[in-house]
PDB file of the backbone (N, CA, C, O) and the ligand in Angstrom, with CONECT records:
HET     ZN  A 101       1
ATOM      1  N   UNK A   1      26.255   8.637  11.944  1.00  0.00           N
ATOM      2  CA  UNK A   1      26.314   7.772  10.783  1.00  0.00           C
ATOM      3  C   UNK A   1      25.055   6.902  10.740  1.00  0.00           C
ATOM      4  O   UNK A   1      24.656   6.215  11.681  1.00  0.00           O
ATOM      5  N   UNK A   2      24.274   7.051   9.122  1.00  0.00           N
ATOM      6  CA  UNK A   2      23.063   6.180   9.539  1.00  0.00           C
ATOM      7  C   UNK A   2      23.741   4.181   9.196  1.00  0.00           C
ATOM      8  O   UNK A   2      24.735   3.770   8.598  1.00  0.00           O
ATOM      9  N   UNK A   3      23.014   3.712   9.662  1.00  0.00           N
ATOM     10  CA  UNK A   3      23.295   1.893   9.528  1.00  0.00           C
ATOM     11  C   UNK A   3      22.365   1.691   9.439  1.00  0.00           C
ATOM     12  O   UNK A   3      21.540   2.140  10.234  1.00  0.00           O
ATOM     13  N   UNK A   4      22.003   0.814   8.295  1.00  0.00           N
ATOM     14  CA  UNK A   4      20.896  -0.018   7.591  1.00  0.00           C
ATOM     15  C   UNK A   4      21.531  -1.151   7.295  1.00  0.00           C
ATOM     16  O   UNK A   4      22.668  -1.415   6.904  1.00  0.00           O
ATOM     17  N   UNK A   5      19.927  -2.191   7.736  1.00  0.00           N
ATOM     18  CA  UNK A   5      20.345  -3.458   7.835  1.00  0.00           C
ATOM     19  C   UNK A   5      18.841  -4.079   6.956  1.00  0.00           C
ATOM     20  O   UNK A   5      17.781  -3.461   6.850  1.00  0.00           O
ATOM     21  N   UNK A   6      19.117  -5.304   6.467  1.00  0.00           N
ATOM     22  CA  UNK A   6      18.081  -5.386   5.680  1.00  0.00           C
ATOM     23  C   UNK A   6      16.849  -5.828   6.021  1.00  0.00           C
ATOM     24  O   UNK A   6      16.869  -6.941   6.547  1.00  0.00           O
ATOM     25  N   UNK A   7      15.534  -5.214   5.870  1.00  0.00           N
ATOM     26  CA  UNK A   7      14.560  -5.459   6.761  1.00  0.00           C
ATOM     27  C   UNK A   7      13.941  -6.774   6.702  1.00  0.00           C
ATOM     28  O   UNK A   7      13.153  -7.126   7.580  1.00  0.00           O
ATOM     29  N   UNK A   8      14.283  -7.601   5.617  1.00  0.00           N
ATOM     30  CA  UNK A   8      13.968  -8.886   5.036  1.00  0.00           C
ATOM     31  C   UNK A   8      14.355 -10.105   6.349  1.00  0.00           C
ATOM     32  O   UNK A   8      13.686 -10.786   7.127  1.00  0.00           O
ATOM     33  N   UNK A   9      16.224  -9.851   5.981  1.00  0.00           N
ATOM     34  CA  UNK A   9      16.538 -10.871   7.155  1.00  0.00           C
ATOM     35  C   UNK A   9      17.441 -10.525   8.130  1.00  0.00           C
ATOM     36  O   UNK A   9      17.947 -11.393   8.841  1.00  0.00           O
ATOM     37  N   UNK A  10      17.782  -9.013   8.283  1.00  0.00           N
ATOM     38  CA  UNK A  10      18.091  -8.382   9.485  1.00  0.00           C
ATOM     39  C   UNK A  10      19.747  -8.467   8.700  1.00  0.00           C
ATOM     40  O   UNK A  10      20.488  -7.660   9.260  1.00  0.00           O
ATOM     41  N   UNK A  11      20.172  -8.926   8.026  1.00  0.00           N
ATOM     42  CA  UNK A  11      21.843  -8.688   7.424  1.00  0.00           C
ATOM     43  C   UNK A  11      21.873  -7.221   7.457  1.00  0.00           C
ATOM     44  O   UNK A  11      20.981  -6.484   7.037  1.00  0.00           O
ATOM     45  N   UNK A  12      23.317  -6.756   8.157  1.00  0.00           N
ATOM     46  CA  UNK A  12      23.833  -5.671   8.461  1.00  0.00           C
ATOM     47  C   UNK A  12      24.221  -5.288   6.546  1.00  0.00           C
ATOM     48  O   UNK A  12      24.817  -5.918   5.672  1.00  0.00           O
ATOM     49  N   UNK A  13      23.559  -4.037   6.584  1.00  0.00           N
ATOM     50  CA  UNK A  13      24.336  -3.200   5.206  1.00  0.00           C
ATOM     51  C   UNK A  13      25.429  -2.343   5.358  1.00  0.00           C
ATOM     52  O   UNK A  13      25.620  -1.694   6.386  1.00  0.00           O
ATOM     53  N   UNK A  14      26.248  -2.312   4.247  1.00  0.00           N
ATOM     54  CA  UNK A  14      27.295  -1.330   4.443  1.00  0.00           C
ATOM     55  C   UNK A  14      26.549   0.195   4.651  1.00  0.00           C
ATOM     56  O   UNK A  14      25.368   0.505   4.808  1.00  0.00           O
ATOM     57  N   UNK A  15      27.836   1.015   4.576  1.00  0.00           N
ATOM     58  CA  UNK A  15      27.511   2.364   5.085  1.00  0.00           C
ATOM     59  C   UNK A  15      27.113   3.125   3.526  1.00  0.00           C
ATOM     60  O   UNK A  15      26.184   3.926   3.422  1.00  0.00           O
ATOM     61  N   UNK A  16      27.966   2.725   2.406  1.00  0.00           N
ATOM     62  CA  UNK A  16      27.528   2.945   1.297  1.00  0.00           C
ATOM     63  C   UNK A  16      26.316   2.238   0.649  1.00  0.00           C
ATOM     64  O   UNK A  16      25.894   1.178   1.109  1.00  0.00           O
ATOM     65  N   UNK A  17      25.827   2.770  -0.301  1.00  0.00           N
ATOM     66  CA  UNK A  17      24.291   2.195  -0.992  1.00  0.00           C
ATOM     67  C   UNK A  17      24.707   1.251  -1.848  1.00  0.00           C
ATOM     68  O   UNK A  17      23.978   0.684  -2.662  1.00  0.00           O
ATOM     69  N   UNK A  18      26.153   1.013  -1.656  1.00  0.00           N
ATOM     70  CA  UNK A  18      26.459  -0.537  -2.620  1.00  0.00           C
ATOM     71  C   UNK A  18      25.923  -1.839  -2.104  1.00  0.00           C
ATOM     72  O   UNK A  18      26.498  -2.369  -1.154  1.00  0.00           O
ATOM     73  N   UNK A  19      24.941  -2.363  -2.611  1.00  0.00           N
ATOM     74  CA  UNK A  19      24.297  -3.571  -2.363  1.00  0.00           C
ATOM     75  C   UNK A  19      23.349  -3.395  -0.944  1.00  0.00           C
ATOM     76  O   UNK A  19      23.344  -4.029   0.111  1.00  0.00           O
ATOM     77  N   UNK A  20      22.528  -2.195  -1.444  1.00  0.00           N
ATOM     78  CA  UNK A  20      21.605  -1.655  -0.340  1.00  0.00           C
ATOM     79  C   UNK A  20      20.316  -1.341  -1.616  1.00  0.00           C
ATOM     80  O   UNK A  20      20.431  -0.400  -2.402  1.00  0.00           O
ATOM     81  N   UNK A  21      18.865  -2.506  -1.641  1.00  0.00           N
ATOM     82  CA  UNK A  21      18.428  -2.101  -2.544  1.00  0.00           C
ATOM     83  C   UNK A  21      17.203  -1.393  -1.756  1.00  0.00           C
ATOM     84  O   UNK A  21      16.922  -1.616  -0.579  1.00  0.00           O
ATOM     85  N   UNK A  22      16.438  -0.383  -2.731  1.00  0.00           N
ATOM     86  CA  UNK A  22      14.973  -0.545  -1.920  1.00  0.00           C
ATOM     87  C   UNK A  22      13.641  -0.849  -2.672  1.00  0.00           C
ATOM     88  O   UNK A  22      13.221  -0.275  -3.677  1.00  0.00           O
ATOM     89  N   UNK A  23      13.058  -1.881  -1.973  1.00  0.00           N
ATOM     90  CA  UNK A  23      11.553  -1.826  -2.302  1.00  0.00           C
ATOM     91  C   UNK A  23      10.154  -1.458  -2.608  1.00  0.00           C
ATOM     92  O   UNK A  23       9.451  -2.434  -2.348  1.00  0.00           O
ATOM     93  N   UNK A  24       9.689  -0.806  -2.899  1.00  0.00           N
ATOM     94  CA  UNK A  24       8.347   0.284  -2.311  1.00  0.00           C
ATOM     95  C   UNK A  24       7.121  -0.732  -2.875  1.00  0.00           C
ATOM     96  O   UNK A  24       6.873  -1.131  -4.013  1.00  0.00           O
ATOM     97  N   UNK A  25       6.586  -0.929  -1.819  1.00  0.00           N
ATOM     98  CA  UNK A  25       5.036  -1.682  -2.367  1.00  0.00           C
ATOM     99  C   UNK A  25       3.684  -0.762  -2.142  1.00  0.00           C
ATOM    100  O   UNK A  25       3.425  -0.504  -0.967  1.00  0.00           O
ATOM    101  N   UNK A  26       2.917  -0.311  -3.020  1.00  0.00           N
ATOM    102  CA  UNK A  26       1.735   0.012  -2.944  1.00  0.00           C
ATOM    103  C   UNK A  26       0.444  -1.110  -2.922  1.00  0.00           C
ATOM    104  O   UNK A  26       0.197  -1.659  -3.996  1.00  0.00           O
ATOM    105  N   UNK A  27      -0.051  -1.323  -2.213  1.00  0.00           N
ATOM    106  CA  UNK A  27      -1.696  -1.497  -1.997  1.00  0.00           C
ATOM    107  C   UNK A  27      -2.833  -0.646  -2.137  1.00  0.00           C
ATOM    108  O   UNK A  27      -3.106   0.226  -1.311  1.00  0.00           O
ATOM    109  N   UNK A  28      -3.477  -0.869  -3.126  1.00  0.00           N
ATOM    110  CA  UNK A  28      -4.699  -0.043  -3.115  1.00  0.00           C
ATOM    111  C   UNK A  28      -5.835  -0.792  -3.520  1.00  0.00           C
ATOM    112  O   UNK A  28      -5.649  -1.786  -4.222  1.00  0.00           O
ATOM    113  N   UNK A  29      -7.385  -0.349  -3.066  1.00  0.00           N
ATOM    114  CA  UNK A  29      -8.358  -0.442  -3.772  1.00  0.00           C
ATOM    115  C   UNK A  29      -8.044  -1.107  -5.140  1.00  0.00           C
ATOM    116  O   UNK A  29      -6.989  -0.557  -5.456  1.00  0.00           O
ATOM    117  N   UNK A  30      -8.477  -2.296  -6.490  1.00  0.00           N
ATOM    118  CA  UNK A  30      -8.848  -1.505  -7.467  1.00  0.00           C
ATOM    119  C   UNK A  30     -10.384  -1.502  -8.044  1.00  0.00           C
ATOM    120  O   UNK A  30     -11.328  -2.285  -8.138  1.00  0.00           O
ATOM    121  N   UNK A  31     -10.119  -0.391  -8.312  1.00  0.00           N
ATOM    122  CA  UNK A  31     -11.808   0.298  -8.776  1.00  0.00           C
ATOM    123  C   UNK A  31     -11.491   1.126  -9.868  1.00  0.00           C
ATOM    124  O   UNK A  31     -10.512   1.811 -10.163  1.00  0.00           O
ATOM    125  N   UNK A  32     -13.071   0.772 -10.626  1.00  0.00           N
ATOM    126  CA  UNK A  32     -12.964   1.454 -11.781  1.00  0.00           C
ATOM    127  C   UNK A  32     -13.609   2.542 -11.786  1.00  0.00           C
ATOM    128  O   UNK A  32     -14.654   2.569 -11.135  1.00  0.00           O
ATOM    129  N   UNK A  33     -13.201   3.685 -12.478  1.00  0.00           N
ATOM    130  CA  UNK A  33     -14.410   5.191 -12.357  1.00  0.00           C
ATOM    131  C   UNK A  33     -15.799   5.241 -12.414  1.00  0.00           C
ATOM    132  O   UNK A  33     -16.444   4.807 -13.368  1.00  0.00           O
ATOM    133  N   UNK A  34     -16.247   5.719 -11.495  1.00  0.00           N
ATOM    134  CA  UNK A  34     -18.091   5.326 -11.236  1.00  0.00           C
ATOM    135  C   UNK A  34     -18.700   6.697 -12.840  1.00  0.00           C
ATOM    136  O   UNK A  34     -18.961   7.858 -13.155  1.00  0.00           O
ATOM    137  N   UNK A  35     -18.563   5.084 -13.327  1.00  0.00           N
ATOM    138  CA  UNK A  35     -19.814   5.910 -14.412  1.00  0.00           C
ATOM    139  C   UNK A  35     -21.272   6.105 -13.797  1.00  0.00           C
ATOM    140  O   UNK A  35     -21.965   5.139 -13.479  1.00  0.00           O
ATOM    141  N   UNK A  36     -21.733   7.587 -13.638  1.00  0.00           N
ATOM    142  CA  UNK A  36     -22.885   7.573 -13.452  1.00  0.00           C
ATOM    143  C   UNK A  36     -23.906   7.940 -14.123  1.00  0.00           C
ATOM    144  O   UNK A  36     -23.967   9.168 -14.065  1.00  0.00           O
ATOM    145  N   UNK A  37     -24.555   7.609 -14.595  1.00  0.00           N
ATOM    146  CA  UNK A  37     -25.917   8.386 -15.136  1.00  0.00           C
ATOM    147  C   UNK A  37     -26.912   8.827 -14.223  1.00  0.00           C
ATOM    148  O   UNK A  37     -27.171   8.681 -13.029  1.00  0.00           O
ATOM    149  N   UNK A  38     -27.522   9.600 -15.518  1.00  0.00           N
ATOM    150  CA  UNK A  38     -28.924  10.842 -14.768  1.00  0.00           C
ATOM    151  C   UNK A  38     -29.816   9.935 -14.082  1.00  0.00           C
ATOM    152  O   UNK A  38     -30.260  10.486 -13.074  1.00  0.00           O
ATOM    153  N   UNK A  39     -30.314   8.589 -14.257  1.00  0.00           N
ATOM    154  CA  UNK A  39     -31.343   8.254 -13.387  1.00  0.00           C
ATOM    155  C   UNK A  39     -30.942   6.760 -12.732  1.00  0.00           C
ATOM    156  O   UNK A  39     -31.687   5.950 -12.181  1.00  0.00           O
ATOM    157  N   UNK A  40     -29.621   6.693 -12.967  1.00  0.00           N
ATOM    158  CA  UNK A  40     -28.733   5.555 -11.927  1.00  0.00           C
ATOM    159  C   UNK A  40     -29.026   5.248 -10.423  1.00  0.00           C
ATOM    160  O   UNK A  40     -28.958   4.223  -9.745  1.00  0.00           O
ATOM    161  N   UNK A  41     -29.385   6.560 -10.166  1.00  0.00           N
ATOM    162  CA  UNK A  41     -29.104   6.636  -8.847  1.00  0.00           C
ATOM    163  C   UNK A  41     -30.568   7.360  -7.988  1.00  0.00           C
ATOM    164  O   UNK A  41     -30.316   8.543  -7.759  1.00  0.00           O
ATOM    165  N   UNK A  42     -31.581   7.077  -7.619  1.00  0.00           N
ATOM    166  CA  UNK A  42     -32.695   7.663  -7.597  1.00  0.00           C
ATOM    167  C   UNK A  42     -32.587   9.068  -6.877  1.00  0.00           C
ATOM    168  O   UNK A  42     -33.106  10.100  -7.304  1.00  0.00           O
ATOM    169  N   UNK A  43     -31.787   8.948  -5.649  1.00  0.00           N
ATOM    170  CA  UNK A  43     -32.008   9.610  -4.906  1.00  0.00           C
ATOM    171  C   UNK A  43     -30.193   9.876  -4.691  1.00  0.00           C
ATOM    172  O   UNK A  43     -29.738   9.252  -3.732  1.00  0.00           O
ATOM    173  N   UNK A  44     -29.409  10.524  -5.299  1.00  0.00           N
ATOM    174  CA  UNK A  44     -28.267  10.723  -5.344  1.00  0.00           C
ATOM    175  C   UNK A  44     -27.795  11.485  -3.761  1.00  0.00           C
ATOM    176  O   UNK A  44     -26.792  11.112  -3.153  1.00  0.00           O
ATOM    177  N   UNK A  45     -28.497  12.331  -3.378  1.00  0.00           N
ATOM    178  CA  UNK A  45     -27.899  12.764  -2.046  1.00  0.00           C
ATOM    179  C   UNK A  45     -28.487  11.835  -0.741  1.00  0.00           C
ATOM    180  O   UNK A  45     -27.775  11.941   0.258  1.00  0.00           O
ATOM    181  N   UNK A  46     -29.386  11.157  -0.626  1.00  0.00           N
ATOM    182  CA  UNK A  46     -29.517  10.154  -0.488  1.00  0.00           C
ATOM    183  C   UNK A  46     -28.545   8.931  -0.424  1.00  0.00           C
ATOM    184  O   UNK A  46     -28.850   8.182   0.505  1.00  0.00           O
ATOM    185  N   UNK A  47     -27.593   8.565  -1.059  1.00  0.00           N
ATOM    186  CA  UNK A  47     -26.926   7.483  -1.512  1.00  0.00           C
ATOM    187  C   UNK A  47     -25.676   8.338  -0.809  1.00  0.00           C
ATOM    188  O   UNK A  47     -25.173   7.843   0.200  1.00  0.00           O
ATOM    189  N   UNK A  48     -25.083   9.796  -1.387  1.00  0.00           N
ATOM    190  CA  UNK A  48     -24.127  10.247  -0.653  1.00  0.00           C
ATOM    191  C   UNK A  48     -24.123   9.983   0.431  1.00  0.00           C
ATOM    192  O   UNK A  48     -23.098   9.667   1.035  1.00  0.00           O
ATOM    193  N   UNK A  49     -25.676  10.069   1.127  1.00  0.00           N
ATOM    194  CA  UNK A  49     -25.529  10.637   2.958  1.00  0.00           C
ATOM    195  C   UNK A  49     -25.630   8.809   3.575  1.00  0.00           C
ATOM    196  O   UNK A  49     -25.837   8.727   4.786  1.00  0.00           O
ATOM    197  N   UNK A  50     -25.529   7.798   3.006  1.00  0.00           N
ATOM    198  CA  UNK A  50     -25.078   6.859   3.430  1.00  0.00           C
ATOM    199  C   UNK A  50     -23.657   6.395   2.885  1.00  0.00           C
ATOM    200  O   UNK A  50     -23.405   5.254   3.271  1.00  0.00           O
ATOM    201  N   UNK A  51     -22.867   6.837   2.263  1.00  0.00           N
ATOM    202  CA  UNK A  51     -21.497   6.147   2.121  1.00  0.00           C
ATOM    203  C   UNK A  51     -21.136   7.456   2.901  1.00  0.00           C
ATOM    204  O   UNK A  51     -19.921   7.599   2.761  1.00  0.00           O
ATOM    205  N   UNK A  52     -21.519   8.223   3.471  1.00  0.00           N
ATOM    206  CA  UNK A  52     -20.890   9.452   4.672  1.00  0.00           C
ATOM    207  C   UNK A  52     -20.966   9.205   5.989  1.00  0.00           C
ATOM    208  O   UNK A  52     -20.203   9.492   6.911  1.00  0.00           O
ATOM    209  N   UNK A  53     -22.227   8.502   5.941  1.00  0.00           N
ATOM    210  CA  UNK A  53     -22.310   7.384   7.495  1.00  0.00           C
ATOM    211  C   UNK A  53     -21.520   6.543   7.885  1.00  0.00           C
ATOM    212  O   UNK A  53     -20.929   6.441   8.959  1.00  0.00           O
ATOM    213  N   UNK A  54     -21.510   5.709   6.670  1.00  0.00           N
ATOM    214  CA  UNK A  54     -20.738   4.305   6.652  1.00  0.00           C
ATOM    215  C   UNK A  54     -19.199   4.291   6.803  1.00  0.00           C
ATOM    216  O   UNK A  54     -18.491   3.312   7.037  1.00  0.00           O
ATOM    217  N   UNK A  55     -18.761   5.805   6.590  1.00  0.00           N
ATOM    218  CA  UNK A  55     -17.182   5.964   6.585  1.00  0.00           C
ATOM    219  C   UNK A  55     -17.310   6.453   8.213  1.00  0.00           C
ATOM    220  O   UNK A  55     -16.615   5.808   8.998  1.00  0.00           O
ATOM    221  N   UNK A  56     -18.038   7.399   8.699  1.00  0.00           N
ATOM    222  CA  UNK A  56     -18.237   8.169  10.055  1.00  0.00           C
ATOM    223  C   UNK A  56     -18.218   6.642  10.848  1.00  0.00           C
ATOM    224  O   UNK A  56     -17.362   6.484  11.718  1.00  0.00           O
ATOM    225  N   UNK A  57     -19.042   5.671  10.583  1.00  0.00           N
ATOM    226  CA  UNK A  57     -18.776   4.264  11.753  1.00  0.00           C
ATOM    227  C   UNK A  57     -17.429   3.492  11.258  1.00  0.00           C
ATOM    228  O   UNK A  57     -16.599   3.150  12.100  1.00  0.00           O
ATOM    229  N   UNK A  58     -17.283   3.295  10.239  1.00  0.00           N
ATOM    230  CA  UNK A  58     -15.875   2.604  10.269  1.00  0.00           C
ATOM    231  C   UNK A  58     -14.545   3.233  10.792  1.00  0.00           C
ATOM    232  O   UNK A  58     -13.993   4.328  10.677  1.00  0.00           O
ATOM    233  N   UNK A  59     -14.183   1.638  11.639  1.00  0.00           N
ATOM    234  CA  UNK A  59     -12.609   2.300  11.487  1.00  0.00           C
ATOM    235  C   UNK A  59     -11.750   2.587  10.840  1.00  0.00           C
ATOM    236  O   UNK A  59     -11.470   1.894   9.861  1.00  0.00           O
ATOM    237  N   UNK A  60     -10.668   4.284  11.329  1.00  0.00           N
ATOM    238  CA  UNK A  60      -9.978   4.365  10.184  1.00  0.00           C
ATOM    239  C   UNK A  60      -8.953   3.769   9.412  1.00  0.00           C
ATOM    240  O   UNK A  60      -8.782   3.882   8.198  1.00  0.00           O
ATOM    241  N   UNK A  61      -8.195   3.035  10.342  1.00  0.00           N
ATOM    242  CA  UNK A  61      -7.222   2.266   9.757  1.00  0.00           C
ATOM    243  C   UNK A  61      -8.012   0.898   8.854  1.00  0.00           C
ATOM    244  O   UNK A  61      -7.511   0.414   7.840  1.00  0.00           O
ATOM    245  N   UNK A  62      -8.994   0.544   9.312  1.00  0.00           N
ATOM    246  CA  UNK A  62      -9.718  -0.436   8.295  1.00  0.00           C
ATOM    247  C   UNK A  62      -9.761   0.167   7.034  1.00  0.00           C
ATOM    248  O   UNK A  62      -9.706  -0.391   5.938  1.00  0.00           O
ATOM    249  N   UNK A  63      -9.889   1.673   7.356  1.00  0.00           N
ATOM    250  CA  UNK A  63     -10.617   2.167   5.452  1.00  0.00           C
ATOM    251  C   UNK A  63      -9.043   2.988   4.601  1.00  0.00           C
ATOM    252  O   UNK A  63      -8.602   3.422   3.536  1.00  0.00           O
ATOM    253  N   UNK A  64      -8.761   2.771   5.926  1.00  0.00           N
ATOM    254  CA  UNK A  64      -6.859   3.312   4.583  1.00  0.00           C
ATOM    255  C   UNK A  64      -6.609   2.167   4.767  1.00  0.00           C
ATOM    256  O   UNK A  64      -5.990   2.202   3.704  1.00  0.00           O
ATOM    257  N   UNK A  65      -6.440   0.806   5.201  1.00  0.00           N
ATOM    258  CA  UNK A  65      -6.169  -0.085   4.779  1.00  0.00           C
ATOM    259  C   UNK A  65      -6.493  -0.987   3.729  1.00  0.00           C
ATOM    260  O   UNK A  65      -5.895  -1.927   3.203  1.00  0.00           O
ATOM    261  N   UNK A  66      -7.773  -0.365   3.541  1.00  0.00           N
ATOM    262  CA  UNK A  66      -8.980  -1.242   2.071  1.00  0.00           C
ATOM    263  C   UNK A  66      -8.603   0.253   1.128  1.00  0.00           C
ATOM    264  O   UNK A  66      -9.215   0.580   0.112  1.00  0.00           O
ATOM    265  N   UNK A  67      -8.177   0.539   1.358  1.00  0.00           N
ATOM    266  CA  UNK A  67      -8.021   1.639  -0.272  1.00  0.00           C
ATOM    267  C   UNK A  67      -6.410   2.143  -0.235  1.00  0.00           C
ATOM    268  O   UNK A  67      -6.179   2.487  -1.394  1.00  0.00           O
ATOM    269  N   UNK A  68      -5.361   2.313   0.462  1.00  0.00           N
ATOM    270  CA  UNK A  68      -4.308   2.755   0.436  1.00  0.00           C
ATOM    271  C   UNK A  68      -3.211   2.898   1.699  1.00  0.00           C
ATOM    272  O   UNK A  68      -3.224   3.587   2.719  1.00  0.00           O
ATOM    273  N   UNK A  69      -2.060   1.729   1.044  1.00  0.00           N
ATOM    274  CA  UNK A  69      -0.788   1.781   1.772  1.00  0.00           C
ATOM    275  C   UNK A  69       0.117   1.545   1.077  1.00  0.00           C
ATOM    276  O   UNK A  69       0.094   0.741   0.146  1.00  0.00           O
ATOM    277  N   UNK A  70       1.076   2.230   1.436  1.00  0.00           N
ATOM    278  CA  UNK A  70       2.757   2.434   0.797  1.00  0.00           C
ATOM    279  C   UNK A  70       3.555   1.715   2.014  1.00  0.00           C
ATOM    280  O   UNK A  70       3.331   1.812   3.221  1.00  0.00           O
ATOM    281  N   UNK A  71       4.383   1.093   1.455  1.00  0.00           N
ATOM    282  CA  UNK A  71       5.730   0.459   2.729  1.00  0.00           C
ATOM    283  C   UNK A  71       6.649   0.719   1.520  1.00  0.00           C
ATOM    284  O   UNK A  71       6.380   0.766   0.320  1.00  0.00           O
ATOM    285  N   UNK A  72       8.387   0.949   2.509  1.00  0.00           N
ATOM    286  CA  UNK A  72       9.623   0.788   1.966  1.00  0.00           C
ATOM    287  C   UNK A  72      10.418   0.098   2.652  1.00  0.00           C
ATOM    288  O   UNK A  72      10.745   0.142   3.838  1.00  0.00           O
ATOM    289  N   UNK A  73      10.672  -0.478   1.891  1.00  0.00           N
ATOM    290  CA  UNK A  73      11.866  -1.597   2.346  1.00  0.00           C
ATOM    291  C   UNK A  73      13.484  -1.407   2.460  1.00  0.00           C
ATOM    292  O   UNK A  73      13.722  -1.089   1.295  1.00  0.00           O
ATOM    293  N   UNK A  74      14.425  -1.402   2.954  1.00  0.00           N
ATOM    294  CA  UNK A  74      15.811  -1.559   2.841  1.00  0.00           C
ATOM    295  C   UNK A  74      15.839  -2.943   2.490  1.00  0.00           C
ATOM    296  O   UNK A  74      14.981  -3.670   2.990  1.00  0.00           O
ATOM    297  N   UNK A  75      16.708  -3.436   1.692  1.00  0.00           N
ATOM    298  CA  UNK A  75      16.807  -4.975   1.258  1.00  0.00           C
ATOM    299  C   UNK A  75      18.124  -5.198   0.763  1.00  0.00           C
ATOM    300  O   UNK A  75      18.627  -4.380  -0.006  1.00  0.00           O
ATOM    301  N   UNK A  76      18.768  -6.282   1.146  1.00  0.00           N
ATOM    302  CA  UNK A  76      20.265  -6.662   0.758  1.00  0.00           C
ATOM    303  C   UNK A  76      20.253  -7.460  -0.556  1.00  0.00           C
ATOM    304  O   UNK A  76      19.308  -8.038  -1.094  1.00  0.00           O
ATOM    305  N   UNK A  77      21.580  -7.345  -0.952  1.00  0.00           N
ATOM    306  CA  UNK A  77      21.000  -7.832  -2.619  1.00  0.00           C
ATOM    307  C   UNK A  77      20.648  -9.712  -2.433  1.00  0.00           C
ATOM    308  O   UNK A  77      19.563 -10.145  -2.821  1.00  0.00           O
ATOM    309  N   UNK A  78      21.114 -10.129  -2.158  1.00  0.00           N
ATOM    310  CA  UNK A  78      20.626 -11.933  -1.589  1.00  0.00           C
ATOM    311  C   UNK A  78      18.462 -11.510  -1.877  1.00  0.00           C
ATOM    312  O   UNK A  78      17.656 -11.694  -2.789  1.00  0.00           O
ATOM    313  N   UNK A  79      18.422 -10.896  -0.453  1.00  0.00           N
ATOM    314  CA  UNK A  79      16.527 -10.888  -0.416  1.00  0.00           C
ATOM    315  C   UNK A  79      16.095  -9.849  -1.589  1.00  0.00           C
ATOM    316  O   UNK A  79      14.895  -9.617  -1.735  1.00  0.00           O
ATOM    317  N   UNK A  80      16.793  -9.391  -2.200  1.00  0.00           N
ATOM    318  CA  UNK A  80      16.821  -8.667  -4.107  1.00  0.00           C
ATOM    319  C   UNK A  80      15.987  -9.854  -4.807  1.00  0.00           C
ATOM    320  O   UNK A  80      14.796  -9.965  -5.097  1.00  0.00           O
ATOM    321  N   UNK A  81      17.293 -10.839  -4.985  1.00  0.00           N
ATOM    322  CA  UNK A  81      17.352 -11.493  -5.828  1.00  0.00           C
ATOM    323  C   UNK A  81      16.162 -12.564  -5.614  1.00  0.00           C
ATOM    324  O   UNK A  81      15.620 -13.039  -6.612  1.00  0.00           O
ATOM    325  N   UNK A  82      15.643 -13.050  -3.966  1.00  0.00           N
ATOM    326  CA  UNK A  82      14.558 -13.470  -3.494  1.00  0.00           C
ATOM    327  C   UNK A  82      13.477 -13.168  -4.181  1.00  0.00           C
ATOM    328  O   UNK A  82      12.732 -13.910  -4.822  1.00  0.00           O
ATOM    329  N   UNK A  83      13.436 -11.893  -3.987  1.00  0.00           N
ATOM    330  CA  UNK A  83      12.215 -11.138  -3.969  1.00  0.00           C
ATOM    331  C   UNK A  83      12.132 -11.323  -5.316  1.00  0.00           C
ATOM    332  O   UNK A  83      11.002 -11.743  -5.563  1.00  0.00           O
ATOM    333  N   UNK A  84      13.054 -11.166  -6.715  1.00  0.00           N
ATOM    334  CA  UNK A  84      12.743 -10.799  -7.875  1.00  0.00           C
ATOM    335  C   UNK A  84      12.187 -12.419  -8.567  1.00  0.00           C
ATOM    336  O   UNK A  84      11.763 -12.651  -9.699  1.00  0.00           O
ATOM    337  N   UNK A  85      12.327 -13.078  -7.747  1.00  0.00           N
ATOM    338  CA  UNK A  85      12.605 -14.348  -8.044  1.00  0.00           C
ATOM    339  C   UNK A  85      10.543 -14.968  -8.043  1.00  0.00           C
ATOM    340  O   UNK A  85       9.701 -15.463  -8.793  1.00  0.00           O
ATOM    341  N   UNK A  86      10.718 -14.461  -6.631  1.00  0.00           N
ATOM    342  CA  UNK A  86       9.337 -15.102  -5.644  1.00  0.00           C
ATOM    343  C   UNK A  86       8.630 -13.442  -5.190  1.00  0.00           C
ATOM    344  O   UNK A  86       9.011 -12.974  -4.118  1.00  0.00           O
ATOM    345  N   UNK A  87       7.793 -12.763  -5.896  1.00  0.00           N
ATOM    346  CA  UNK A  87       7.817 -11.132  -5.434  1.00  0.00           C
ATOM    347  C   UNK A  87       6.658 -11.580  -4.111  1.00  0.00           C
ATOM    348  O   UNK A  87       6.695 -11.189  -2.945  1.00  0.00           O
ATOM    349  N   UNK A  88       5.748 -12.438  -4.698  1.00  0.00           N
ATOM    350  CA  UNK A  88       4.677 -12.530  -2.803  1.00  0.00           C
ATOM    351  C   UNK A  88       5.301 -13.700  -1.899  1.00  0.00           C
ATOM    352  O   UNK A  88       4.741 -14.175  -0.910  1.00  0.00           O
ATOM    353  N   UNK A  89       6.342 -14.020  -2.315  1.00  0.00           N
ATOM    354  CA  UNK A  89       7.058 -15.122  -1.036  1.00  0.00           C
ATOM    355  C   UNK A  89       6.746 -16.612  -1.676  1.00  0.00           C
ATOM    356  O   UNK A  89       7.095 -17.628  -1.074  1.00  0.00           O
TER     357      UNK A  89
HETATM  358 ZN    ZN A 101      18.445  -9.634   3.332  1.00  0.00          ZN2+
END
């Protein structure tokens, strides 16, 4: 039998999805589509072969963390009503 409890403030949930809500938060980057033009960029492979470096030295969790994460939440309806109330706390 699975048991979910709410990850907010640890309140035990029933076994049914009655008053078992869930959350999903995305984080991402935002950026807008790189308009480029023909002479934007002098040396275009050039410019590639340094944002190819610059990803090769960074860490990876730094660079999915600056452009993309998903979390899900289990949440009881009380930290629902929190959340809908106050969504960044
Ligand atoms: Zn709760």
């Amino acid at each position: 039998m699975i048991r979910h409890e709410c990850d907010k403030c640890g309140a035990r949930l029933g076994a049914s999805d009655i008053g078992r809500f869930v959350v999903k938060w995305e984080i991402y980057a935002a950026a807008s589509p790189v308009e480029l033009e023909p002479d934007s960029v002098a040396d275009p492979a050039r410019e590639l072969g340094h944002v190819i470096e610059a990803l090769e030295k960074a860490d990876p969790d730094e660079v999915e963390d600056r452009t993309y994460r998903a979390f899900r939440f289990d949440v009881c309806d009380e930290c629902r009503r929190k959340l809908l109330a106050k969504p960044l706390g």
